[in-house]
Rosetta silent file (secondary structure, phi, psi, omega in degrees, C-alpha in Angstrom):
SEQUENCE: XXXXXXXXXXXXXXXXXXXXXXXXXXXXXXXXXXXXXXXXXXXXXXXXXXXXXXXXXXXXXXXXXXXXXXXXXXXXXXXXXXXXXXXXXXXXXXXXXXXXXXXXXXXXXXXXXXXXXXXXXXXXXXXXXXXXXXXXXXXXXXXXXXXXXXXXXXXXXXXXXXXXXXXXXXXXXXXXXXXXXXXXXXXXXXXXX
SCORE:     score description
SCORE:     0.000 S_00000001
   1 L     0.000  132.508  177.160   79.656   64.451   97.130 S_00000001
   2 L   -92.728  115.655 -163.206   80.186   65.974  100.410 S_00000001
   3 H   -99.035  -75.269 -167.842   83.788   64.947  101.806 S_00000001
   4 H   -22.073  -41.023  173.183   83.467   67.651  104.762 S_00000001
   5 H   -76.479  -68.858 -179.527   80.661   65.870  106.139 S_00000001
   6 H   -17.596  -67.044 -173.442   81.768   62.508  105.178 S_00000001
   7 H   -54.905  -33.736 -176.250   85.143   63.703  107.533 S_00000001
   8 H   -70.862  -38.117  178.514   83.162   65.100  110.348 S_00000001
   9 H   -62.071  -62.490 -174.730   81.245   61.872  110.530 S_00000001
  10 H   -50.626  -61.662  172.198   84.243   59.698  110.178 S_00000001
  11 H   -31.263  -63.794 -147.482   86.088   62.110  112.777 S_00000001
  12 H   -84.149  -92.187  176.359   83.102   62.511  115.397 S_00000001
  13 H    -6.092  -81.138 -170.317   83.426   58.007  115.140 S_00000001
  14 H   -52.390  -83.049 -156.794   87.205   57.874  115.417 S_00000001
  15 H   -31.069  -53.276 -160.257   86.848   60.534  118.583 S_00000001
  16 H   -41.192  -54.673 -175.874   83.904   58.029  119.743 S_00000001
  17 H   -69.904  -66.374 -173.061   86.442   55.174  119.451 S_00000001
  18 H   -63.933  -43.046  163.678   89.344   56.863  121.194 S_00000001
  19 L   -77.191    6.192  153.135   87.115   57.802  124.065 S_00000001
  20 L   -75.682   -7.831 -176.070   86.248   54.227  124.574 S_00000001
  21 L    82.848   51.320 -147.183   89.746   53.980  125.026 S_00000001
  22 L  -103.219   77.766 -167.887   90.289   52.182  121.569 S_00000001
  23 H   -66.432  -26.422  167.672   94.566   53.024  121.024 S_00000001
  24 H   -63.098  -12.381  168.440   94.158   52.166  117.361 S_00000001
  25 H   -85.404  -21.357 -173.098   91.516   54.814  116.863 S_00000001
  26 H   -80.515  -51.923 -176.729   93.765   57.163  118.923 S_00000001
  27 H   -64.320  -17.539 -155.299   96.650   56.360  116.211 S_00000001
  28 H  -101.319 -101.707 -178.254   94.504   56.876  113.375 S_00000001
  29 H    18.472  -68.490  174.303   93.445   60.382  114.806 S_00000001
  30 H   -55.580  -55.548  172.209   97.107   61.178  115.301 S_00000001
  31 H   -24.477  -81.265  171.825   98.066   60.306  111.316 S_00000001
  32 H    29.852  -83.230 -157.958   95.118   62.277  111.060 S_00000001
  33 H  -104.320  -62.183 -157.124   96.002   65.483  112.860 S_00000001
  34 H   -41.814  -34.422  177.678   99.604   65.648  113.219 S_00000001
  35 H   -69.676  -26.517 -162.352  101.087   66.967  109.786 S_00000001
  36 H   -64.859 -126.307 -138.718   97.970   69.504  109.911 S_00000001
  37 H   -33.107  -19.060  162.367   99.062   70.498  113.531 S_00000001
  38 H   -46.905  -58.807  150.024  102.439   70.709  112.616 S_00000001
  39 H   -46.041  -48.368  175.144  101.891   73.494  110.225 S_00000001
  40 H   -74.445  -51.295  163.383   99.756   75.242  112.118 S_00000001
  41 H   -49.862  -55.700  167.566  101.889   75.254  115.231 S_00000001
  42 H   -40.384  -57.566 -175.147  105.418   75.893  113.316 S_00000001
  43 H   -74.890   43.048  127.733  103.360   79.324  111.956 S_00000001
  44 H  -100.835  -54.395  175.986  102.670   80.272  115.721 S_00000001
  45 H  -103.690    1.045  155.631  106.376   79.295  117.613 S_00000001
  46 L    60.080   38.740 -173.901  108.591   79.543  114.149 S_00000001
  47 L  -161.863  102.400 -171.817  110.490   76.656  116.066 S_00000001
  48 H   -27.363  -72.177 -170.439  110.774   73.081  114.642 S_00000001
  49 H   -47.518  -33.353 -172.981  111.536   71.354  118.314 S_00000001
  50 H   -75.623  -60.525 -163.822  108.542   73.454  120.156 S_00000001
  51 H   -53.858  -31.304  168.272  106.544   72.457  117.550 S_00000001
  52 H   -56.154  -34.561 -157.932  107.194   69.187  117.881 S_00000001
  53 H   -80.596  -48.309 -159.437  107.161   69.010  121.401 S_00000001
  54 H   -72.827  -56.121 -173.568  103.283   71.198  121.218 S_00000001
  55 H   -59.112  -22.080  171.324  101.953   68.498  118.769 S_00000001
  56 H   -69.990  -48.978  178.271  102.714   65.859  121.074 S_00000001
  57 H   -52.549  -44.650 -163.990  101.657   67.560  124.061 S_00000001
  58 H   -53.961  -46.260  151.154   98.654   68.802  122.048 S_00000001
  59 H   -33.964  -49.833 -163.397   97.876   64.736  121.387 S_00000001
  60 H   -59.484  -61.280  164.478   98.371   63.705  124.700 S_00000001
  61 H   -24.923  -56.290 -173.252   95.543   66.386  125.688 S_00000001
  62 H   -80.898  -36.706 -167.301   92.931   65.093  123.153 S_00000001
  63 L   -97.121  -10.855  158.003   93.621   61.465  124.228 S_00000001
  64 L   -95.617  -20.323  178.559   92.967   62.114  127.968 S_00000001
  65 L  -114.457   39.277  152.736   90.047   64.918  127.435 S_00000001
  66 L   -93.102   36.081 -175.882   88.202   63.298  124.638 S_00000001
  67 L   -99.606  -19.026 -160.773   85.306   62.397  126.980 S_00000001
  68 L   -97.886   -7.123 -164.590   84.920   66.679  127.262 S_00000001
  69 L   -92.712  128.247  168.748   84.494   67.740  123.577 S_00000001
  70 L   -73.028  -28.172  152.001   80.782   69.199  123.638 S_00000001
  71 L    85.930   -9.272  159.138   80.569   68.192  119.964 S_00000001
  72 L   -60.164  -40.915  167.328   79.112   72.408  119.617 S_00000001
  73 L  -120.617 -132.386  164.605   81.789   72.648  117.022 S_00000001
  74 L   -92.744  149.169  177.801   83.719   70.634  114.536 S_00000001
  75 H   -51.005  -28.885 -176.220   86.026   68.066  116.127 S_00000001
  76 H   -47.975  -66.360  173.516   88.728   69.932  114.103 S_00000001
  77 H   -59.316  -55.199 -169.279   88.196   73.211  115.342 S_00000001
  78 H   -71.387  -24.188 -158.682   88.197   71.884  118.926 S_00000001
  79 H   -99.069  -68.854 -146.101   91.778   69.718  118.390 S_00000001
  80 H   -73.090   -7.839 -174.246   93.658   72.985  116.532 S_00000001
  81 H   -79.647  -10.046 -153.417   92.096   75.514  119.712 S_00000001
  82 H  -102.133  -28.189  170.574   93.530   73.204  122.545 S_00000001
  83 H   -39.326  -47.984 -168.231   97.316   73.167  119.784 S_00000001
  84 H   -60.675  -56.723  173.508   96.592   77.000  120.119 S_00000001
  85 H   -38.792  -56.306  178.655   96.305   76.960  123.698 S_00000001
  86 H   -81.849  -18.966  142.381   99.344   74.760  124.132 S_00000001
  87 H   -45.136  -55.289 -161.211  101.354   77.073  121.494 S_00000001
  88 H   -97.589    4.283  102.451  101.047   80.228  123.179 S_00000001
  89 H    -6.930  -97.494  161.656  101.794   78.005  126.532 S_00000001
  90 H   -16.904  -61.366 -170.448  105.053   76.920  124.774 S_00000001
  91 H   -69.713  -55.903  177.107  105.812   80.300  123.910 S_00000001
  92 H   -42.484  -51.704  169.953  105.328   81.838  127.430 S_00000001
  93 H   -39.327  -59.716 -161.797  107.334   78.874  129.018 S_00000001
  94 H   -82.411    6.888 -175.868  110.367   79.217  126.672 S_00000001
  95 L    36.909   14.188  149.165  109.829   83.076  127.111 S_00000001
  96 L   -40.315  126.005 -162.689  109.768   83.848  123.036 S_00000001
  97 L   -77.493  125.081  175.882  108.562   86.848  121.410 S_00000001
  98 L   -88.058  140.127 -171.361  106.395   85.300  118.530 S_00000001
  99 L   -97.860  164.117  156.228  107.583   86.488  115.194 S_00000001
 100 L   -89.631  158.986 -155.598  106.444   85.991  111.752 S_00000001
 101 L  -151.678  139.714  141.815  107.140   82.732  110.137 S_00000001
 102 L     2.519  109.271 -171.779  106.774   80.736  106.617 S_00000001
 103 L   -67.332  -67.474 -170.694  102.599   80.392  106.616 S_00000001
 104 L  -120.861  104.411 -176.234  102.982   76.797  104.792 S_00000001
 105 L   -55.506  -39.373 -152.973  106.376   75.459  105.058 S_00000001
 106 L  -124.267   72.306 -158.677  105.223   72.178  103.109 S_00000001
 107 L   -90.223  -40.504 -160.731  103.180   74.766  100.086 S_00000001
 108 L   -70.023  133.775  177.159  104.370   71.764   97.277 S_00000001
 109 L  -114.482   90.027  176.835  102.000   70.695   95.574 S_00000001
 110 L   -69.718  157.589 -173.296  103.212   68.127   92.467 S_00000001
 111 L  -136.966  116.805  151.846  101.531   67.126   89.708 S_00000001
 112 L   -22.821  -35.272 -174.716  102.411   64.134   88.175 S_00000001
 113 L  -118.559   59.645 -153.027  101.641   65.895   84.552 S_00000001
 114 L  -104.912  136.050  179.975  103.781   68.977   85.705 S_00000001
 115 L  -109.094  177.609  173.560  106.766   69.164   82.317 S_00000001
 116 H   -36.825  -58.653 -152.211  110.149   71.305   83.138 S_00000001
 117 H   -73.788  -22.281 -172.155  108.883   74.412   82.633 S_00000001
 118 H   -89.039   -4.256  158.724  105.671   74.113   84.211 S_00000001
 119 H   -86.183  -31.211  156.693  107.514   72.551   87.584 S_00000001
 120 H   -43.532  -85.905  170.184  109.982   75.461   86.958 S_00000001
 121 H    -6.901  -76.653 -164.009  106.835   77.936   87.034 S_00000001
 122 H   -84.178   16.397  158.325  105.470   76.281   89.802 S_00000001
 123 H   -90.015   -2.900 -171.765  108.493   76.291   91.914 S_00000001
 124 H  -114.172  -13.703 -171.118  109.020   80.385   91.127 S_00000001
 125 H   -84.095  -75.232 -166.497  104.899   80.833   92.199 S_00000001
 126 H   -45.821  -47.606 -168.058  105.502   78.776   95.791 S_00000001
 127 H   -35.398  -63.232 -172.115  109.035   80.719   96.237 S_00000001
 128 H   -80.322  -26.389  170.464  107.199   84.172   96.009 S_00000001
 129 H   -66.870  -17.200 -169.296  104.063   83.142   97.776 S_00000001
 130 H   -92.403  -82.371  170.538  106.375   82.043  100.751 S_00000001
 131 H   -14.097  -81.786 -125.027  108.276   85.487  101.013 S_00000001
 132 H   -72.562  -19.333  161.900  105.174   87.301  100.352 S_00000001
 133 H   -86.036   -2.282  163.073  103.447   85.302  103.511 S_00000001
 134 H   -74.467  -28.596 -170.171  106.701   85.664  105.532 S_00000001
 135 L   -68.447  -21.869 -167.571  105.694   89.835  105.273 S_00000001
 136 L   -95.516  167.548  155.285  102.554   89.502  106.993 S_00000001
 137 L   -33.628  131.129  168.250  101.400   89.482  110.649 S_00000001
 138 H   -33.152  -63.028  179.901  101.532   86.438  112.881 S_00000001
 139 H   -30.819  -40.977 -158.562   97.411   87.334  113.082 S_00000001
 140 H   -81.330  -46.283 -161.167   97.199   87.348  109.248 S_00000001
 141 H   -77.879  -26.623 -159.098   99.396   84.345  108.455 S_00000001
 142 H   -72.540  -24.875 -144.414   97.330   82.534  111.841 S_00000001
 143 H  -117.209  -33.947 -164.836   93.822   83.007  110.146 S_00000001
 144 H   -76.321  -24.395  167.501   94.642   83.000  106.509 S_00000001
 145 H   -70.091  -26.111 -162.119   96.221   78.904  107.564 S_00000001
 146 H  -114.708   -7.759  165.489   92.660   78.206  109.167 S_00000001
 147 H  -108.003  -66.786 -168.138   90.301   79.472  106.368 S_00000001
 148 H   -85.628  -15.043 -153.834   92.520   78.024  103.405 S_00000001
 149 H  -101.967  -78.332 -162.606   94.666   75.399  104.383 S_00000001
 150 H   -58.409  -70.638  174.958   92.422   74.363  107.651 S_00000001
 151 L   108.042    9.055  166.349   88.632   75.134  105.708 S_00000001
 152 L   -62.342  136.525  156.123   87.255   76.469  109.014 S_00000001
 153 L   -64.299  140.168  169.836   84.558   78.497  109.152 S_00000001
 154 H   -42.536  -34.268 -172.690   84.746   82.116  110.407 S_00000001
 155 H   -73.011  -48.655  173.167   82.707   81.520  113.141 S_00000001
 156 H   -48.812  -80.721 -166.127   84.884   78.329  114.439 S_00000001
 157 H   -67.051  -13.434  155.623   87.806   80.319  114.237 S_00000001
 158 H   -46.958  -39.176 -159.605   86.290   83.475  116.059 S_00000001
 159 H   -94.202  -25.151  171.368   85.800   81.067  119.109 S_00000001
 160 H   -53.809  -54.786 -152.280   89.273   79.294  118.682 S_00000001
 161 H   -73.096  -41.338 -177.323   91.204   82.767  117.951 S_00000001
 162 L    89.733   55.655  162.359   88.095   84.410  121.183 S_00000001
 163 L  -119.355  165.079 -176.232   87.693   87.320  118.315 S_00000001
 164 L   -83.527  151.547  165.216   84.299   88.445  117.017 S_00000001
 165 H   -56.709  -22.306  171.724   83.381   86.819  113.326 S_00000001
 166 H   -99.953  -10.703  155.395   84.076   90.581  111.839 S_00000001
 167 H   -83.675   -1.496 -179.207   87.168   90.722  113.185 S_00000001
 168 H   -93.104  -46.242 -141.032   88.293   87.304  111.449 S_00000001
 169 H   -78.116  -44.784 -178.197   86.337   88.686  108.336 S_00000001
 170 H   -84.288  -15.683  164.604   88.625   91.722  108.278 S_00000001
 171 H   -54.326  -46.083  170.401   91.924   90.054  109.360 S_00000001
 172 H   -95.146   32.520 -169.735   91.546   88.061  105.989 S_00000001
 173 H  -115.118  -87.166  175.509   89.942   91.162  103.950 S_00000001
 174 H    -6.353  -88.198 -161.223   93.189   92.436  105.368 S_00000001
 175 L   -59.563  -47.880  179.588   95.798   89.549  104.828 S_00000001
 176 H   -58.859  -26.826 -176.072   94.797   89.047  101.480 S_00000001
 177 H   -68.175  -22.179 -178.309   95.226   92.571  100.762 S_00000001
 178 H   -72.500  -42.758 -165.931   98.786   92.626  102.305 S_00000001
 179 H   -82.025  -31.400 -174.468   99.928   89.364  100.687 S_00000001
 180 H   -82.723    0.255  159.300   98.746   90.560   96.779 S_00000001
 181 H   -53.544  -58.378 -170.419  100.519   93.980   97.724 S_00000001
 182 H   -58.646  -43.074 -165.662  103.751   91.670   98.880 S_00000001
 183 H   -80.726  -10.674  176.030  103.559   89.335   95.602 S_00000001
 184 H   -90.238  -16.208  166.199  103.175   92.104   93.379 S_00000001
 185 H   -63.043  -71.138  164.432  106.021   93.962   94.697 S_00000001
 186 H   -53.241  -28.023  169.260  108.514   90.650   94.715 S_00000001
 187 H   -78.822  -27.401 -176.825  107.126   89.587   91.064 S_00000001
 188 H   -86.979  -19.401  152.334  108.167   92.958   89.824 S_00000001
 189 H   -61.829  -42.718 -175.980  111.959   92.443   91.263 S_00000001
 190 L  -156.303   90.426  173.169  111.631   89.188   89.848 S_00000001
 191 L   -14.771  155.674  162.073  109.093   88.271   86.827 S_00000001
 192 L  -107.652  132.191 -177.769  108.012   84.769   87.395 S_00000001
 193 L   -49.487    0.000    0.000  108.879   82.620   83.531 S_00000001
């Protein structure tokens, strides 16, 4: 079963619906988008209130221009470049240097048949994956959220980030190499159980 298509379909509808000017398809959108854009903004301005403040703007944006999306890439893609836009916006307004930040703030993942030790475990793996992604580059941490977390294709995110597709391919040939440097360095300070 293909859910990525299934979502693109479902998506490219709800958009359809909000540009008839349909505000219950516009709320469903936001559920939608907003923890996703959250995360993804917070790892660009490392600053709860901006972020807040970008996903809303970033909303606003989609529900007055969603007569303009060209429908050339995924609906997805087009919603996190105009966050990006209004991120690096944010930062120039508020005159911030951007820093590196926590990739995935919100990494837990529970499992219902998770025992002590194994919720111990997996609370000592997310610790040290979140250090070892605080070590990298904004760039690294930016692209390594929109190919695993986000599922974009390299190509998508070349025209969001306006980088060639082999410079995304080596920013995460890169990032990965940085972050299994970082975690093997912090697991040998401190063994994981």
């Amino acid at each position: 079963m293909d859910t990525t298509h299934d979502r693109e379909d479902s998506d490219s509808d709800l958009l359809g619906a909000v540009v008839a000017g349909e505000q219950t398809a516009f709320e469903r959108l936001y559920r939608l988008y907003e923890k996703r854009l959250y995360q993804y903004v917070y790892t660009l301005v490392n600053d709860q209130t901006v972020a807040e403040d970008v996903v809303g703007e970033t909303m606003m944006a989609i529900w007055r221009g969603a007569g303009t999306f060209s429908g050339t890439s995924r609906l997805s893609t087009w919603i996190f470049g105009i966050a990006r836009h209004k991120s690096l916006d944010a930062l120039r307004r508020t005159g911030r240097r951007q820093r590196e930040v926590d990739l995935d703030s919100a990494a837990d993942l529970p499992s219902s048949c998770d025992g002590p030790l194994e919720g111990i475990h997996r609370k000592q793996v997310e610790s040290l994956t979140k250090q070892a992604l605080a070590t990298l580059s904004r760039e690294h941490q930016e692209v390594l959220r929109l190919v695993f977390y986000e599922e974009l294709p390299y190509h998508e995110i070349a025209t969001l980030l306006s980088i060639p597709s082999n410079t995304v391919k080596t920013r995460v040939f890169y990032a990965k190499q940085h972050l299994k440097r970082a975690l093997d360095r912090l697991n040998q300070k401190a063994p994981i159980v």
